[in-house]
N, C-alpha and C positions, 0 to 999 in steps of 0.2 A: 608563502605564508599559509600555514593551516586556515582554511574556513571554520564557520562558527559551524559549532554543534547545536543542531534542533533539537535533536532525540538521542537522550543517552539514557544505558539501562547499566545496571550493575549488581551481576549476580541474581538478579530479577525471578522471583521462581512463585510457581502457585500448584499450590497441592488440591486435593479433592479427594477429603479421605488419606487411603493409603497410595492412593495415583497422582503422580507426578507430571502434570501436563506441560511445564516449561519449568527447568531445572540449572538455575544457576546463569541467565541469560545476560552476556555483557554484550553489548549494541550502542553504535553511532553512527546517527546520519546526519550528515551537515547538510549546511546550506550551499543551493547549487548541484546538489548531486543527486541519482537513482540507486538506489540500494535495494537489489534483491533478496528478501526473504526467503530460498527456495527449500521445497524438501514437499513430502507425499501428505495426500489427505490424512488429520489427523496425527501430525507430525509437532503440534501447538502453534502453527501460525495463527490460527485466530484469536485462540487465548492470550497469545503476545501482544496483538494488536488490544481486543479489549482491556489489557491491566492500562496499556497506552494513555488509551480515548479515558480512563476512568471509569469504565463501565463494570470493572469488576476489580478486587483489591487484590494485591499480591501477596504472595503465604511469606514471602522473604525478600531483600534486596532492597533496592532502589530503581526509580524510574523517574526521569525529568523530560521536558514535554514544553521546549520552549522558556527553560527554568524553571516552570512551575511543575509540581510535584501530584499526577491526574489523580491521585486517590486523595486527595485532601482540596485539590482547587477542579475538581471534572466539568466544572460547566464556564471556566474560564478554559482550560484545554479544548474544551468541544466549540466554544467560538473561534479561536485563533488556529482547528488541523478543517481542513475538507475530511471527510471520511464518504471511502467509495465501497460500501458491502459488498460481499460477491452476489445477494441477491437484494440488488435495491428496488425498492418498492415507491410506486409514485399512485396519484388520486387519476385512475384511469381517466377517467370522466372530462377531467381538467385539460386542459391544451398543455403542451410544453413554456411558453411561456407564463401562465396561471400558475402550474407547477413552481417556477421559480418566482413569482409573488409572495408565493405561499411561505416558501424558503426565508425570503426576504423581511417574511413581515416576526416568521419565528427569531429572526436574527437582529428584531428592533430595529428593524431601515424601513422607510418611507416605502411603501412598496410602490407607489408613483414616482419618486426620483429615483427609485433603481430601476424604471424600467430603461434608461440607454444602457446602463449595466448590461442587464440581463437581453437586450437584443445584442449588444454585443457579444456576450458569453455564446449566445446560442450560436452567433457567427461565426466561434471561432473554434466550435466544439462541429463545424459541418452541419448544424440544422437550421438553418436560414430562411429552406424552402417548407421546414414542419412547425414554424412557431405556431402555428393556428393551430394542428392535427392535436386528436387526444393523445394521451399516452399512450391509451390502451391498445395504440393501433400500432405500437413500434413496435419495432423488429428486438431483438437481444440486443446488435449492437448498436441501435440507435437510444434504445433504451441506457447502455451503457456510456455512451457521451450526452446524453440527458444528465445522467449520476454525476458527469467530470464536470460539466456546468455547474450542478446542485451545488457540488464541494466547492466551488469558488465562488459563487455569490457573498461570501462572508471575506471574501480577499485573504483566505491563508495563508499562512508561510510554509505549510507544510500540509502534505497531501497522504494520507493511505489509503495503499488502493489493497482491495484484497481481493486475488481472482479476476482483475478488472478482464481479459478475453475468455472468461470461460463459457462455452459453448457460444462461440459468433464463428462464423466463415471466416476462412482465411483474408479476404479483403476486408474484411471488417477489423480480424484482428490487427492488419498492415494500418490502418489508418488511426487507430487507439492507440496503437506504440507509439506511430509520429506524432500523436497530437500531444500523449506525454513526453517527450522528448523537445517538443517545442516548447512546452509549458516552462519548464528546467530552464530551458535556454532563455526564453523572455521573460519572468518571470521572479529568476532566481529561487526560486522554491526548494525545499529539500522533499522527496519523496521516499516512503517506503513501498515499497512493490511486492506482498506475497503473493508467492505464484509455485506450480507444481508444473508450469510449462518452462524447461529451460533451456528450449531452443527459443525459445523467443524472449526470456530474461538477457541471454549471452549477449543479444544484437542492443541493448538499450541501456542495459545496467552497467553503472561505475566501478559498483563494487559488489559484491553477495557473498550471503553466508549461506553457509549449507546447514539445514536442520532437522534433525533427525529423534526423535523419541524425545522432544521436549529440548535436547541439548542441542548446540552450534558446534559443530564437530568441527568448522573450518570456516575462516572469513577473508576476503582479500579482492583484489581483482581477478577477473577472467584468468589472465597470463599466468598471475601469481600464485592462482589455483593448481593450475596446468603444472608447472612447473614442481610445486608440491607433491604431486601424483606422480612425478619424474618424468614427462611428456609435453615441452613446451608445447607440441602440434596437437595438442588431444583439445576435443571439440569438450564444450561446457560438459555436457550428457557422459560425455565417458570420463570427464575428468570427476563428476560428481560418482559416478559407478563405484572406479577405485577408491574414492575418498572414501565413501561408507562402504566399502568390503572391507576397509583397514578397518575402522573404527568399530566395525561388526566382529571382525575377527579380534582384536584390541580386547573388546568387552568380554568375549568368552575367556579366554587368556584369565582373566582378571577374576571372571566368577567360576 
């Protein structure tokens, strides 16, 4: 049986001016699953996500967000997604636990009954031993499962991460895949995942689209990808190459 769909878009597009930043976008991510966003800086993942969250309106389409519709209900959207910016920002000064007080008290909860929440959250996000430390003294990716705490003090059903390993160390980024990957698993959560790293989408992600000048030139599993590009053995990265050399060469053709 199909799972339920958290996030559906349909034909979703937002102009600026005469620029087309996301052009025509059909998207679903259910519940239960990791769905990569992947494609280059400037490719409209961010834009995609802000029509999401409600943060900006769409020039055309539709977008649903847990049923509800983010440019008409955004602060009902914004309580029930985590949102993980690629550059999230916390009250340096604050300790990691204060930090998610703070969270807790924008989100109308008791910030004294959430706190076994939020020792637990920090438990389970690996900072156990920095509840007390400020922000200001993390690292990128401590700072970064700081953010994957933040987004679930509101107990979402659905997570977007955008960029969540950009610029951590390699061990840093091995322990943020796992921790997303267990979230999915325990959790049930549906997550979207933009990211321009897709060697490290390929090892986590259900399913992903490739996106390229606003458009989604191609969606499916890893395999399924592969297999399109006529090379079931081809790794994510070359199967993504061929995909947008077609769709590059495609477009000239065309104009």
């Amino acid at each position: 049986m199909a799972r339920e769909a958290l996030i559906e878009a349909s034909g979703l597009t937002k102009r600026y001016g005469t620029f087309t930043a996301v052009n025509k976008l059909n998207l679903r991510v259910r519940r239960g699953e990791i769905f990569g966003l992947l494609g280059p800086n400037g490719a409209g993942k961010t834009t995609t996500i802000l029509m999401l969250l409600g943060l900006t309106e769409p020039s055309g389409g539709t977008a649903r967000v847990l049923g509800m519709d983010p440019a008409r209900h955004p602060l009902e959207v914004k309580r029930r997604v985590g949102y993980l910016p690629d550059a999230v920002g916390f009250y340096d000064r604050l300790t990691a636990r204060e930090n998610l007080r703070y969270t807790a008290r924008l989100n109308g909860m008791d910030a004294t009954a959430a706190m076994p929440l939020i020792d637990e959250l920090l438990t389970q996000v690996g900072l156990a031993d920095a509840v007390d430390q400020a922000a200001g003294t993390f690292s990128r990716g401590m700072r970064q499962r700081l953010g994957i705490a933040d987004a679930l003090v509101k107990d979402p059903a659905v997570l977007i991460l955008d960029e969540p390993t950009m610029a951590i160390d390699p061990s840093g980024v091995a322990e943020i895949l796992e921790l997303i990957v267990r979230l999915v698993r325990d959790r049930e959560l549906g997550v979207l995942l933009s990211s321009h790293l897709l060697a490290q989408a390929e090892g986590i992600c259900d399913r992903v689209g490739i996106f390229l000048g606003g458009r989604m030139i191609a969606e499916g599993t890893v395999a399924e990808l592969a297999r399109r590009a006529g090379d079931a053995s081809l790794s994510l990265d070359d199967t993504y190459r061929r995909l947008v050399s077609r769709a590059e060469t495609a477009k000239e053709k065309v104009s």
